[in-house]
N, C-alpha and C positions, 0 to 999 in steps of 0.2 A: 574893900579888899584890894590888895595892892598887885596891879600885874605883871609879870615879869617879860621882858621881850628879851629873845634869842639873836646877839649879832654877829655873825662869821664875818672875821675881816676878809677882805675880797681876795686876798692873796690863799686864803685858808680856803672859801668855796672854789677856787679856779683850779685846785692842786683837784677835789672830791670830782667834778665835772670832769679834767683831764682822766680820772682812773677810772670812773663809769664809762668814759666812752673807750677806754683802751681795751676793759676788759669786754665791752662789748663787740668789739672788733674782735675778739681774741676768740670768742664766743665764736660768732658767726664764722671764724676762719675755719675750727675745728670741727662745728657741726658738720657729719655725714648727710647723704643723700638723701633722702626720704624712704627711698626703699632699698638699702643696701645695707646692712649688718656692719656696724663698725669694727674697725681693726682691731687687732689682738682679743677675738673672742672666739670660745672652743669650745665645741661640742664632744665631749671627751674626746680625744686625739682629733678630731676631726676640727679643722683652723677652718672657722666658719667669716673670714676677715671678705669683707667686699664683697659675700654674696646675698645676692635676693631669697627671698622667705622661700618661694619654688625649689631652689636651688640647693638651699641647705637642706630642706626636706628628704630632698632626693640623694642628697650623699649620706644622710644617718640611714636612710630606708637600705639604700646599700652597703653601709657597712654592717648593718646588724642583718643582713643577707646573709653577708659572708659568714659574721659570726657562727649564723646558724649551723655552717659544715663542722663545727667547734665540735670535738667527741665528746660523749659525756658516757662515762662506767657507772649502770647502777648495778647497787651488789645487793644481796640476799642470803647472808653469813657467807659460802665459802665460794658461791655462784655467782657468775658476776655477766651480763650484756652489755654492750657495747653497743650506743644508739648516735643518735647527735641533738643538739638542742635544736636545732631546724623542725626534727621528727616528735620532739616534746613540744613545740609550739611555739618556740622563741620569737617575740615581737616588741616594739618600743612602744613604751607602755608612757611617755613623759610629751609627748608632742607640743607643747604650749611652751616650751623651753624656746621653739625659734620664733617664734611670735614676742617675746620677752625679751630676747637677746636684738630682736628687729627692732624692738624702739626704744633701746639706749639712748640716752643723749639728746630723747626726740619729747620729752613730755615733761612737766613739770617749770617751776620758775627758772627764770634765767640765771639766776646763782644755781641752782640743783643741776642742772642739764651741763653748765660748767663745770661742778666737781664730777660728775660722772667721766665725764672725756677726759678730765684732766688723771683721773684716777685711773684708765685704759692708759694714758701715757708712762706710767711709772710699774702699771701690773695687767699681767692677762686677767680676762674673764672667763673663766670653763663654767661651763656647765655640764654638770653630769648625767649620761643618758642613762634610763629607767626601765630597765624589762619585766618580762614578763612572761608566764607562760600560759597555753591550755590546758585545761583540767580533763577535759575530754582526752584530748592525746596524750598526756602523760598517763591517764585510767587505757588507754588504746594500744599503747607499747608497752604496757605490763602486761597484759592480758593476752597479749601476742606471745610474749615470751616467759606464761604463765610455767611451762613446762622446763623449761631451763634453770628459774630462780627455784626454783617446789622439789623440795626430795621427798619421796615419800617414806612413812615409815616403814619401816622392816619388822613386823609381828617375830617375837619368839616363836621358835617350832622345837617341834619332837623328833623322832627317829625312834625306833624301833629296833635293836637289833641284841641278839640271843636271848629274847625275852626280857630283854630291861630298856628304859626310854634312855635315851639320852638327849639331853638339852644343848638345842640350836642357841646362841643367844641373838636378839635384835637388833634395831637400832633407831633413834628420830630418828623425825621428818622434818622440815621447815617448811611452812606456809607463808605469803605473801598476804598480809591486810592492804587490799588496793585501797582503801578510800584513807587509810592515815597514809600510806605510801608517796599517792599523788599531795597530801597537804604537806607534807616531809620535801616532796622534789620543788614543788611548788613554792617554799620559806627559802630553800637553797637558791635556786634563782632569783630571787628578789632582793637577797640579804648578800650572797658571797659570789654572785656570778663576775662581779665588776671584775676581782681578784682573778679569777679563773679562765674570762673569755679569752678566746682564741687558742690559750695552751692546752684545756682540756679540763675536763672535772670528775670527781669521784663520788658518787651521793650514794649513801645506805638506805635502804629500803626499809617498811617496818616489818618485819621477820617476826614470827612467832614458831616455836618450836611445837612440833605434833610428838607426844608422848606413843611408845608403841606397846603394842599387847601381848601379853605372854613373858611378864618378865620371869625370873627365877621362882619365883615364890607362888606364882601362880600356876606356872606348870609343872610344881614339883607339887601339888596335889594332884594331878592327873596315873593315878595308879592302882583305881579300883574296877572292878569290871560290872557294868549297868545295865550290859544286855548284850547278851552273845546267841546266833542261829545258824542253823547253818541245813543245805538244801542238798539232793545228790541229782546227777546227769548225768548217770553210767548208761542212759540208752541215746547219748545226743549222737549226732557223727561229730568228725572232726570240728568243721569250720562254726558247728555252734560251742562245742567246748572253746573252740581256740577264743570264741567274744566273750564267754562265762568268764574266762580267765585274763582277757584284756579290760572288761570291765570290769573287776575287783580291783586291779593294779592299778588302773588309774584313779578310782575311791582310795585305795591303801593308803593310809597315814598322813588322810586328815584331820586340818584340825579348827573344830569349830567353836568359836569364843561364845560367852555368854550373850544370850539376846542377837545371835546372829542365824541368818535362816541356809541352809543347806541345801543346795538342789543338784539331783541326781544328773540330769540332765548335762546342766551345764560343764559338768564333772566327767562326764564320756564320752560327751557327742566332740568332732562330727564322725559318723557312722560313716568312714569309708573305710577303704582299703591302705591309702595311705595315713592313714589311724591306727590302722592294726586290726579291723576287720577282715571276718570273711563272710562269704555269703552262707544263710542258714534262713531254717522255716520261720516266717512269722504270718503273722494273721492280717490277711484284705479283703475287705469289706466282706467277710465272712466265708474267706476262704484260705486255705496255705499255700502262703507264696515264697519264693528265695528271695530272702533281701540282704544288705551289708549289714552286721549288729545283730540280727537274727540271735533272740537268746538274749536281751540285755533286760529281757524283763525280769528274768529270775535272778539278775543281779540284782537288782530296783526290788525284788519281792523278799529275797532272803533278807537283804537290809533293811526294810521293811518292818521284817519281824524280830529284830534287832533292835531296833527303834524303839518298840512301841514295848517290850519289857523294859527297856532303860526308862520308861514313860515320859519322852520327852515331846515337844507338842507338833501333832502332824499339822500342816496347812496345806496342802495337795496330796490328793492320792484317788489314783481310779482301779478299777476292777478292770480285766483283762474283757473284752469283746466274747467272746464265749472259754468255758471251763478250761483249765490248764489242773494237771496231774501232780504236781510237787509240792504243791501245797495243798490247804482245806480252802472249800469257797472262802472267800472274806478274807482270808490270810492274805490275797496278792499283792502286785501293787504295779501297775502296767506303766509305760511310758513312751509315747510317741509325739516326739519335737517338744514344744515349747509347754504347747496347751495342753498336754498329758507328762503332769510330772510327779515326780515324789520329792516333796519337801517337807522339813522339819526346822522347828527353831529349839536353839538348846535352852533350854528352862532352867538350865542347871546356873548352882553359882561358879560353878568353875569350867576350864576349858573342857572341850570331850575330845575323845583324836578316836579316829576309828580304823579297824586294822580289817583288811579284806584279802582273801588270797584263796587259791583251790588247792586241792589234794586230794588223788586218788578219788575223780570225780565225785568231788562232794566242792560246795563253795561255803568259805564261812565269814563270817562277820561279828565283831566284834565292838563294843562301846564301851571305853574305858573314860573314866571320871573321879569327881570325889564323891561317892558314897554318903548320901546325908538321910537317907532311909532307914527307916527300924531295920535291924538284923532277923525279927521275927517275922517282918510283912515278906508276903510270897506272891507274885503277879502271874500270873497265867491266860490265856484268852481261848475260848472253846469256839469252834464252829458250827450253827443252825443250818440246815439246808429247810429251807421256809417254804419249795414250792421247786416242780420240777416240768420238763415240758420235752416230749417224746422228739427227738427230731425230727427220726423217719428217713423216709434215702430215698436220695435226686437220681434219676440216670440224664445222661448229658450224650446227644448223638453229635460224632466225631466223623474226622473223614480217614477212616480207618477200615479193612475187609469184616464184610460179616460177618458175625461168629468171634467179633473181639468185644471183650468186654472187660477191664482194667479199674480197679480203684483207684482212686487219686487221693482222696480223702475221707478220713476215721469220722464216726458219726460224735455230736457232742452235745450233749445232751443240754437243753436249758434249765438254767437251775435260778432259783432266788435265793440268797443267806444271810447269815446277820453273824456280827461277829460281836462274842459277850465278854467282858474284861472280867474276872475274877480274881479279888482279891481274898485272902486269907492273912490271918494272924494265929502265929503257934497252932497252924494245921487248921484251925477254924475257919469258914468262908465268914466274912462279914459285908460281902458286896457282890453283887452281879450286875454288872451294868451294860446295856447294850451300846460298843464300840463303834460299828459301820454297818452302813446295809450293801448288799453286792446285788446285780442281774445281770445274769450271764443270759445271752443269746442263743436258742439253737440253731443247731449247723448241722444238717444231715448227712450222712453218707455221700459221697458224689463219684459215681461209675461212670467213665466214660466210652459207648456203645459202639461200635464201627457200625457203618452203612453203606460203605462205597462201595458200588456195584455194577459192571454194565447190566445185569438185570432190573428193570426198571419198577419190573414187580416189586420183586425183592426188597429194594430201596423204597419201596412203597409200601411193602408191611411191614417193613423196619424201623419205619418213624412212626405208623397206626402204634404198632406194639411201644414204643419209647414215649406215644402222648396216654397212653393209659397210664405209666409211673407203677403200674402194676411188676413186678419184679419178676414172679411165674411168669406172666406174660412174654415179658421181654428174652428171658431165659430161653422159655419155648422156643419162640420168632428166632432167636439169634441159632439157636441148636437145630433148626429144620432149614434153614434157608443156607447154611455151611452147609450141610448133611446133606442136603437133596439136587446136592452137583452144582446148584443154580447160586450165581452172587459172585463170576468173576474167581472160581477155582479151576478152570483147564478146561470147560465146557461151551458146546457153542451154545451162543445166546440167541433164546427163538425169536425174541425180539429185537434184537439189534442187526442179527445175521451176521455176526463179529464172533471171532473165537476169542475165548478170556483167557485170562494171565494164564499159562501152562505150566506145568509140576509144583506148584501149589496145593499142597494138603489139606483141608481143612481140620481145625482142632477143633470136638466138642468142646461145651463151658460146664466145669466139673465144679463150679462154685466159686473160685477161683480165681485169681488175672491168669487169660492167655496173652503172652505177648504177641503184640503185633510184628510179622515174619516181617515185612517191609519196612517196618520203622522200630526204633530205641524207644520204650515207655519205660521212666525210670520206676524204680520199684519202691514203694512208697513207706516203705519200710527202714531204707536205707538212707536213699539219695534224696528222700522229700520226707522230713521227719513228721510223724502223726502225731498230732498234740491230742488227740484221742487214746493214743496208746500209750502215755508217757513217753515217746521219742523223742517230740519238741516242740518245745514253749511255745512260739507263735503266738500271740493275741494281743494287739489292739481294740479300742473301741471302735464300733463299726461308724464310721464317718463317709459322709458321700463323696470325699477322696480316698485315696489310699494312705495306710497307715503301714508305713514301711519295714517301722522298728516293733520285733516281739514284745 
């Protein structure tokens, strides 16, 4: 094989020799420092030329500071907040850019590390900074401002007026989806923020629109009547009719959509004054007291029985503490505060609106719907009294003159009942079915006895006579101890040696309340209504606090 040898004439290698060592020089002239960022390189705006790795860190970390005050509008169709990317999380999400940009011209063969510098000579280096945000704070500033971006819907209503409905119409709502929202704001800053920092930015939210209830169509089948009742309170006084009639008004012309549940409660209360109560009898712990709302039961009881012909489905309802007059055992429907309510859910396919109002002391209620029941089926519900329990009568010693003796409160009887649903077809029963069971409390009479006496006797067979609960007894005791001078009527007292109140009469007790001469005992007939006599509602369940509302 025949070899070839390679000969540079000498003038040929001294030219190659000369241009390795020039550009080595040339090289070596332009190499930077070791640790200083060569010229003309840029950290977007930021002329990163001649500084150290520390150095440049510290001017992107401050500029994307600043950036942070940058506003950014996120909107929510027509809603819109004003936040800033600082408070969404804005950070530089690229840091390895000055670590890269720090060793140009520093790595690689001695021909590569020359085109790099000589390539800095003729054109800048930028490097573009990389953000970024949090997913937590951008889900944290929507959720703050959950109320702002969110309209809610506006349900179709009804109205009422000279007997024909007339139609409210609705409106959406928009709702905010936080978790596509935050990946929505989150593709904005990473893709378009470069374009936007510092002047400001505009990002859409994901919105979904809440459709509302009660459009046209559904409330123009609201025009049959499902159950109507109605109750009378020609013996209340004033201040319980004025709540029979504050509470109808504020039930009046609701309206409740399908599979929605209904509560009395929340629909009246709060039972004050500045409510539009007044004060009237209700029932504590087994006794009648004045309260605000006094009387809102037999709002809760009429509706009740409104209700439950419409047959729509009860899920609360209590019996009154003991017997109330306006209705049959079983028919009530009591409510005091939260945990004593009357609720119902409409069962119906269509809306109900229900109409409540007084007249000519009577309250009435109304349940108007679409009608999807036979024309021949008839509903009806009977009252059992299942078991009854005598009260009997309290006397109660007062610091009142002997010889007073005063009713406070009507006896009432304890009763057990059952209430039976009765359906018929074309006049035929085909159902009896047991509805509720009730147990009413008795609550006896309650007389309250004077005994104040300087006679000490006196006062002494005035309580013997009141611990026997014997009634003759007490009668007796109070009608001899007036009657026989002694007990503080104008006469000296043998054992105190004191003269007693002077011109003071004594009244026998004719069966009767005597009023007390010295003090007001309201007359319980009037000013403290008896829910024994039908005067007034009054009754809660007897709870070991008080139960304020009738």
């Amino acid at each position: 094989m025949k070899k070839w040898k390679l000969f540079l004439p000498m003038g040929l290698f001294a030219v190659v020799l000369t241009a390795a060592g020039a550009l080595s020089f040339s090289t070596r002239a332009q190499m930077p420092e070791d640790n200083r960022i060569p010229d003309r390189v840029y950290f977007g705006e930021i002329d990163g030329s001649g500084l150290t790795r520390e150095e440049a860190v510290a001017e992107i970390e401050a500029h994307v500071e600043q950036l942070g005050q940058t506003p950014v509008t996120l909107k929510a169709g027509e809603n819109a907040v004003e936040t800033t990317a600082g408070e969404l999380g804005l950070t530089w999400s690229n840091p390895e850019i000055v670590e890269e940009a720090e060793g140009l011209g520093k790595s690689g063969n001695l021909i590569m590390r020359y085109k790099v510098m000589k390539d800095l000579e003729h054109e800048d280096k930028v490097y573009e900074i990389g953000y970024s945000v949090d997913e937590e704070k951008i889900a944290a500033v929507i959720e703050q401002h959950m109320g702002d971006f969110e309209t809610k819907a506006k349900d179709g209503d009804l109205k009422r007026e000279n007997g024909e409905f007339v139609y409210v119409p609705g409106s959406q709502g928009v709702t905010v989806n936080v978790e596509a929202s935050v990946a929505s704001v989150e593709q904005f800053m990473n893709t378009q923020w470069r374009e936007a920092a510092g002047t400001g930015a505009e990002i859409e939210l994901v919105a979904e629109v809440v459709p509302y209830r009660g459009t046209p169509e559904e409330m123009g089948r609201v025009k049959d009547v499902l159950g109507s009742y109605h109750t009378n309170f020609s013996t209340s006084a004033a201040g319980r009719c004025q709540n029979l009639t504050n509470g109808a008004e504020k039930i009046n012309g609701a309206v409740v959509f399908p599979g929605e549940e209904f509560s009395v409660y929340e629909y009246t209360n709060p039972f004050t004054a500045e409510n539009g109560y007044e004060l009237a009898g209700s029932y504590e712990n087994g006794r009648t007291v004045s309260s605000y709302g006094g009387g809102i039961c037999q709002v809760s009881t009429t509706l009740y029985n409104a209700v439950i012909l419409a047959e729509l489905d009860i899920t609360m309802r209590y019996p009154h503490s003991m017997i109330v007059t306006y209705v049959e055992p079983s028919q009530d429907a009591a409510i005091a505060g939260t945990y004593k309510d009357l609720r119902f859910v409409n069962n119906t396919d269509s809306p109900i609106y229900i109409e409540g109002y007084t007249e000519g002391k009577e309250i009435y209620f109304t349940i108007y719907g679409h009608e999807t029941r036979d024309a021949n089926r008839e509903v009806s519900y009977v009252s059992e009294t299942t078991g009854s329990n005598d009260p009997g009568t309290k006397f109660v010693a007062v610091d009142a003159p002997i010889g007073t003796i005063n009713r406070v409160q009507g006896a009432h009887e304890g009763k057990t009942a059952k209430l039976w649903k009765v359906v018929k077809v074309n006049g035929k029963e085909i159902s009896r079915e047991e509805f509720n069971t009730s147990s009413y409390s008795a609550s006896p009479a309650i007389y309250e006895v004077g005994v104040s006496s300087y006679n000490l006797i006196a006062v002494e067979n005035m309580n013997a006579a009141i611990a026997t609960q014997d009634e003759a007894t007490i009668r007796a005791a109070a009608a001899s101890w007036a009657d026989n001078g002694l007990g503080g009527f104008g006469v000296q007292d043998p054992i105190n040696d004191v003269t007693t109140q002077p011109g003071v009469t004594p009244q026998p007790d004719t069966g009767t309340s005597v009023p007390d001469p010295g003090t007001t005992v309201p007359d319980p007939g009037t000013a403290v209504p008896d829910p024994g006599t039908g005067t007034g509602d009054a009754g809660t369940q007897p709870d070991p606090g008080a139960d304020p509302i009738d």
